[in-house]
C-alpha positions in Angstrom: 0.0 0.0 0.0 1.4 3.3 -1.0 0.3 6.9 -0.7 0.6 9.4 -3.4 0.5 13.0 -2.6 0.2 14.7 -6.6 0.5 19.0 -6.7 -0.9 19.7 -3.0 -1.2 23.6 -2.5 -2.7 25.1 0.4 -3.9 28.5 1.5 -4.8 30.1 4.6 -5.4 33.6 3.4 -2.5 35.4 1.9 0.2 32.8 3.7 1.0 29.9 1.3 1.3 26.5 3.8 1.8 24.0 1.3 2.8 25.0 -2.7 2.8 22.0 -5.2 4.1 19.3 -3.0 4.3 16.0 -5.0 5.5 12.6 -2.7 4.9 9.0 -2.3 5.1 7.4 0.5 5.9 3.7 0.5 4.2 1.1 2.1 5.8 0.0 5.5 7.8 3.2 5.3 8.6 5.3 8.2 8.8 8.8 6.7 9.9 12.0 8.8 8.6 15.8 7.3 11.1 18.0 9.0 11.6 21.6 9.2 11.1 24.5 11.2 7.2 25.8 12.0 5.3 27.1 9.8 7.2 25.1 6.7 3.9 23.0 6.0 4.6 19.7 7.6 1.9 19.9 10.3 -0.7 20.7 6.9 0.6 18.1 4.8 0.3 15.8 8.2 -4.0 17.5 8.5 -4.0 16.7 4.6 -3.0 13.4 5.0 -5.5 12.7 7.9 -8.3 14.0 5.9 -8.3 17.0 8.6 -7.7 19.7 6.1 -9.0 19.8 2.5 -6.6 21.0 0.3 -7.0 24.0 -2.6 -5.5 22.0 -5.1 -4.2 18.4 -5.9 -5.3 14.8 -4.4 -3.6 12.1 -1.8 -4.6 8.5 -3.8 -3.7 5.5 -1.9 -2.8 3.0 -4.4 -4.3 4.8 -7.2 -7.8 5.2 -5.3 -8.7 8.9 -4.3 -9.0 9.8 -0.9 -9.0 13.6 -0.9 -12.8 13.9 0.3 -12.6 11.3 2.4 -12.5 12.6 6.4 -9.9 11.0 8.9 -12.9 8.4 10.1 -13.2 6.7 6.7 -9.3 7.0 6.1 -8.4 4.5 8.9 -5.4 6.4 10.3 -4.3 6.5 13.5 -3.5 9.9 14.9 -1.2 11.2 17.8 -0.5 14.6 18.6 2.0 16.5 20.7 0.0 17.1 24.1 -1.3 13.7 24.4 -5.0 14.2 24.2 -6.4 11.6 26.8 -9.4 11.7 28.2 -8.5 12.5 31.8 -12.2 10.9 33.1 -10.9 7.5 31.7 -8.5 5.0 33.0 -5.8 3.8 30.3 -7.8 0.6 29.6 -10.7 2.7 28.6 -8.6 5.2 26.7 -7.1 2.6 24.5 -10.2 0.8 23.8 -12.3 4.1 22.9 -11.8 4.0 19.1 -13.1 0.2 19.3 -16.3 1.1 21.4 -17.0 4.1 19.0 -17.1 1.1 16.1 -19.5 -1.0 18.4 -16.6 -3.9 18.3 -18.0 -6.6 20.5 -16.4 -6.6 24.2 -14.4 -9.8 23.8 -12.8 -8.8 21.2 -12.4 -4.8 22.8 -10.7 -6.7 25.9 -8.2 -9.1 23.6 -7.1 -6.3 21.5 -6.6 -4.0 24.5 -4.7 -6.4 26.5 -2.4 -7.2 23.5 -1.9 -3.4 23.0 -1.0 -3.1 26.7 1.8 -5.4 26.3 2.9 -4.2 23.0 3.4 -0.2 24.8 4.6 -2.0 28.1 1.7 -0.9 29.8 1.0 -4.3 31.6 -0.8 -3.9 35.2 -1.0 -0.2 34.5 -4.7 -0.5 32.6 -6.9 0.9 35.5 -4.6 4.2 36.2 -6.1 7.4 35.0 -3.9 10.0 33.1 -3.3 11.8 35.4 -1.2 9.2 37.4 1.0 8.3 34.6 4.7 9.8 33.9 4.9 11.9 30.6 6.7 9.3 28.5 3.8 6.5 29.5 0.8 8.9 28.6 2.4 9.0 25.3 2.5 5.4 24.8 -1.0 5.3 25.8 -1.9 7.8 23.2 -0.2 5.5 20.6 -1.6 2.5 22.0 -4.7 3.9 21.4 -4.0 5.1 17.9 -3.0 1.4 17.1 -6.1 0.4 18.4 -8.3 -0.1 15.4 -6.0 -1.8 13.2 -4.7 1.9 11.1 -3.0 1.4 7.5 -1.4 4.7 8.5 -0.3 6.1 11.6 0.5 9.9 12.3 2.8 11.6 14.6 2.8 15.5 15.4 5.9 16.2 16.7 4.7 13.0 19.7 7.6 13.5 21.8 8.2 17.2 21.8 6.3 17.5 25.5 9.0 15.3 27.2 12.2 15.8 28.4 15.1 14.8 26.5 16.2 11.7 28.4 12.3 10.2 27.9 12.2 11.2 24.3 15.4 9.7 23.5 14.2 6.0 25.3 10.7 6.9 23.4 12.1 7.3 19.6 14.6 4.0 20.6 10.8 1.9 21.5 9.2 3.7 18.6 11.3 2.6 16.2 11.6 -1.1 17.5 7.8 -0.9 17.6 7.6 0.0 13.5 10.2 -2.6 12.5 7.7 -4.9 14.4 4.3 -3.8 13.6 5.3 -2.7 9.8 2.5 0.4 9.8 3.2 3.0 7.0 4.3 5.8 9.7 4.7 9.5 8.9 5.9 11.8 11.8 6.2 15.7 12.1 8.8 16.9 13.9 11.2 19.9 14.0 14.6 18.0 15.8 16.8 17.0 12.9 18.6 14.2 15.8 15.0 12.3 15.5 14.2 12.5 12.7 17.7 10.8 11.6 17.5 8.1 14.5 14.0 7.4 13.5 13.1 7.9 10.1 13.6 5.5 6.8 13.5 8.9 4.9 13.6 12.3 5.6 11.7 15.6 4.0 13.0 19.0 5.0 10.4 21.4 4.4 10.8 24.9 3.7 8.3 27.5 2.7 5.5 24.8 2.0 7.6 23.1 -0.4 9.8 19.7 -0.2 13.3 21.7 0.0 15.2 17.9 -0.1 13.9 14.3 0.2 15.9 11.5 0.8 18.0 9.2 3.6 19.2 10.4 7.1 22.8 9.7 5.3 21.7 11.7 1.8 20.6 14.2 3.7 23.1 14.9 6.1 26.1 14.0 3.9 25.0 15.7 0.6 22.5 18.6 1.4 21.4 20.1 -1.6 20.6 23.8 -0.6 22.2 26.4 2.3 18.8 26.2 3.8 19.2 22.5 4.3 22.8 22.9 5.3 22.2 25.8 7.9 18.8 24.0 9.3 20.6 20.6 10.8 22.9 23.2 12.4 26.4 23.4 13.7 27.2 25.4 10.9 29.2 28.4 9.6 29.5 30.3 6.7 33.3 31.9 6.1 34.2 34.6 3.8 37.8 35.1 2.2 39.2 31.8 3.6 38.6 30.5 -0.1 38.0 32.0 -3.8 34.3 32.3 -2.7 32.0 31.9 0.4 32.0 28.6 2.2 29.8 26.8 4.8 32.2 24.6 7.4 30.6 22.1 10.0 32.0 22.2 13.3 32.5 18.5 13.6 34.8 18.4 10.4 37.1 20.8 11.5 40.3 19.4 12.4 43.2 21.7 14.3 46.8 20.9 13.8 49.9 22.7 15.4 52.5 21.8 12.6 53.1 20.5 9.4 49.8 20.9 7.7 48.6 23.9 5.2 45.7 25.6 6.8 44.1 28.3 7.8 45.9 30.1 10.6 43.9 30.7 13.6 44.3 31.5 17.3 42.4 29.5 19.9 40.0 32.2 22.4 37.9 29.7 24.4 37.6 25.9 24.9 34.9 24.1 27.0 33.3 21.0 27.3 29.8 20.8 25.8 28.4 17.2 26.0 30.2 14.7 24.1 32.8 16.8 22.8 34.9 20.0 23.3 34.2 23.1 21.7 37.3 24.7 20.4 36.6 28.8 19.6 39.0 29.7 17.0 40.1 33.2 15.5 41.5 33.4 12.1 43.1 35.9 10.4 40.5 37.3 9.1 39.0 38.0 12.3 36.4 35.8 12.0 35.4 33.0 14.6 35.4 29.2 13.7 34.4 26.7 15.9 35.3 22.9 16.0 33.8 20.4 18.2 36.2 17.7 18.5 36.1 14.1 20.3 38.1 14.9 24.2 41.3 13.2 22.8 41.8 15.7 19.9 41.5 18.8 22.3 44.1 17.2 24.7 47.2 19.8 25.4 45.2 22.3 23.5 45.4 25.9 25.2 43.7 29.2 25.0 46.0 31.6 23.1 47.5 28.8 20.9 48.5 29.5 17.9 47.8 26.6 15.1 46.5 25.7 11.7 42.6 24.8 11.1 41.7 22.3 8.1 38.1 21.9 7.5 38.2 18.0 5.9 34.6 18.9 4.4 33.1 22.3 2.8 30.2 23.2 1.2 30.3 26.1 -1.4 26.4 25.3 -3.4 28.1 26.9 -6.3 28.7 30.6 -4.8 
C-alpha cells in the first residue's frame, strides 16, 4: 500500500502552507517531514489525515482517491503533541475508545486492549487514569490507542516534543523497535533534525511549504542540496575570504593541527566541554570565529591563546 501526494497547494489567506508538494510514501515506510514551524509539515500531516481539504491536488492511496474522504473513513491513526487523553478514563478505557465508537463486540475490545497493553509496556498499569501516569507513558497510551483499530497509516505530530530529553530519546529508541515490528506506513512531524535521523527510513525537510530535499538520514546529512538545508541541521558556519568564494564549514569536520599541515591560521580564544565533545573557539586571520567540536582526545594539550592551523576535511560552497 502506497500513498501518493500529486501537486498539493494550500492556503490560509494570503500565507502559502503547502505550494505544489508531489511525494509518495511507500508502504511500511517510516517517513519523517522536518523543518522548522510554519514550513507545511503539520498541513501536509491534516491533509493526510483527511483533517484539512486541500485548494489544489489529491492524496490516492494505491491509485484510489482519498482527498474527500474525512480521517474516520481513512483508517489512520492519529497522535499529537499534548497527548489528548481523556482525563475521566483509565488507560484501559482510553485505549479501547476508538473500538467502542465502532461497536466492536467486548471480547474482542478486551483481547485487542490487552495485546496493545503489552505491545506499549503498559502491563498492570490499565486501571490508572492520566493523570497518574509519567509523561513518556501517557504517550505510549496515546499510541496504544491510535494502534487500536488496526490503522493502514499512523500519524505523529511532533509525539515527543512534550518530554524531556532523556524520555524522548528512550521513546524514539521503543518507537522505532515498535515500527520494524508492527510494519504500519508511519509518517511523523517533527522539528529535531537528531530524531528525525534516528527514526526515520527517509527524511523531507520542508521549507516554505515546499519539499526543500527528500531523501535518507545519510543523503541528507552527507550531501545537502541547498544552504537552507545545510544551515537548518545546524552546527554550521558560513566563512568569507578563507577560499576563492563563500563557504559553509561544519563544526565536527574541522580538524586543528599545530604543525606541518597547510591551513588556515587561527588562534584559539575559548575551549569548554559541551556534552560529548569540546568546543574549540577559533580566530583566524580574518578575524572571524570558527568553531570545531572535537572528540576529548583531539582537544588534549590544546590551550587558549595557541596558535595553530585549522583544516576543514569537508566544505560546502552550493556553487557561490
Amino acid at each position: 500500500m502506497s500513498i501518493e501526494i500529486l501537486g498539493i497547494s494550500k492556503n490560509f489567506g494570503s500565507f502559502k502552507a503547502l505550494d505544489d508538494v508531489t511525494l509518495t510514501i511507500g508502504q511500511g515506510e517510516l517517513l519523517a517531514l522536518l523543518g522548522p514551524s510554519g514550513s507545511g509539515k503539520t498541513t501536509l500531516l491534516r491533509v493526510l489525515a483527511g483533517l484539512e481539504l486541500p485548494d489544489v491536488g489529491k492524496v490516492q492511496e494505491n491509485g484510489h482517491d482519498l482527498t474527500a474522504l474525512g480521517a474516520r473513513d481513512r483508517n489512520v491513526g492519529l497522535v499529537f503533541q499534548h497527548f489528548a487523553l481523556f482525563p475521566h478514563l483509565d488507560v484501559f478505557e482510553n485505549i479501547a475508545f476508538s473500538l467502542r465508537v465502532r461497536k466492536r463486540p467486548p471480547a474482542e475490545v478486551h483481547e485487542r486492549v490487552e495485546e496493545l497493553l503489552h505491545l506499549v509496556q503498559l502491563e498492570g498499569l490499565a486501571h490508572r487514569r492520566p493523570a497518574e501516569l509519567s509523561g513518556g507513558q501517557r504517550q505510549r497510551v496515546a499510541l496504544a490507542r491510535a494502534l487500536a483499530a488496526r490503522p493502514r497509516v499512523l500519524l505523529l505530530d511532533e509525539p515527543f516534543s512534550a518530554l524531556d530529553a532523556k524520555v524522548r530519546h528512550e521513546l524514539r529508541t521503543w518507537l522505532r523497535r515498535l515500527h520494524e515490528e508492527l510494519g504500519t506506513t508511519t509518517v511523523f512531524v517533527t522539528h529535531d533534525q537528531d530524531e528525525a535521523f534516528e527514526l526515520a527510513d527517509r527524511v523531507a525537510v520542508f521549507h516554505r511549504g515546499r519539499i526543500e530535499q527528500l531523501g535518507t538520514p545519510d543523503e541528507i546529512y552527507d550531501t545537502p542540496k541547498s544552504p537552507f538545508v545545510l544551515d537548518f541541521l545546524g552546527n554550521v558556519q558560513w566563512l568569507e575570504g578563507v577560499e576563492k568564494g563563500p563557504v559553509a564549514v561544519r563544526h565536527r569536520d574541522v580538524t586543528l593541527h599545530v604543525d606541518g599541515v597547510a591551513g588556515w591560521p587561527a588562534r584559539i580564544v575559548r575551549i569548554h566541554r559541551t556534552g560529548s565533545r569540546v568546543r574549540v573557539d577559533l580566530q583566524l586571520a580574518t578575524g572571524q570565529l570558527l568553531i570545531a567540536a572535537l572528540e576529548p582526545p583531539a582537544a588534549q594539550g590544546l590551550f587558549v591563546g595557541q596558535e595553530l592551523r585549522a583544516v576543514a576535511e569537508r566544505q560546502y560552497g552550493f556553487g557561490a
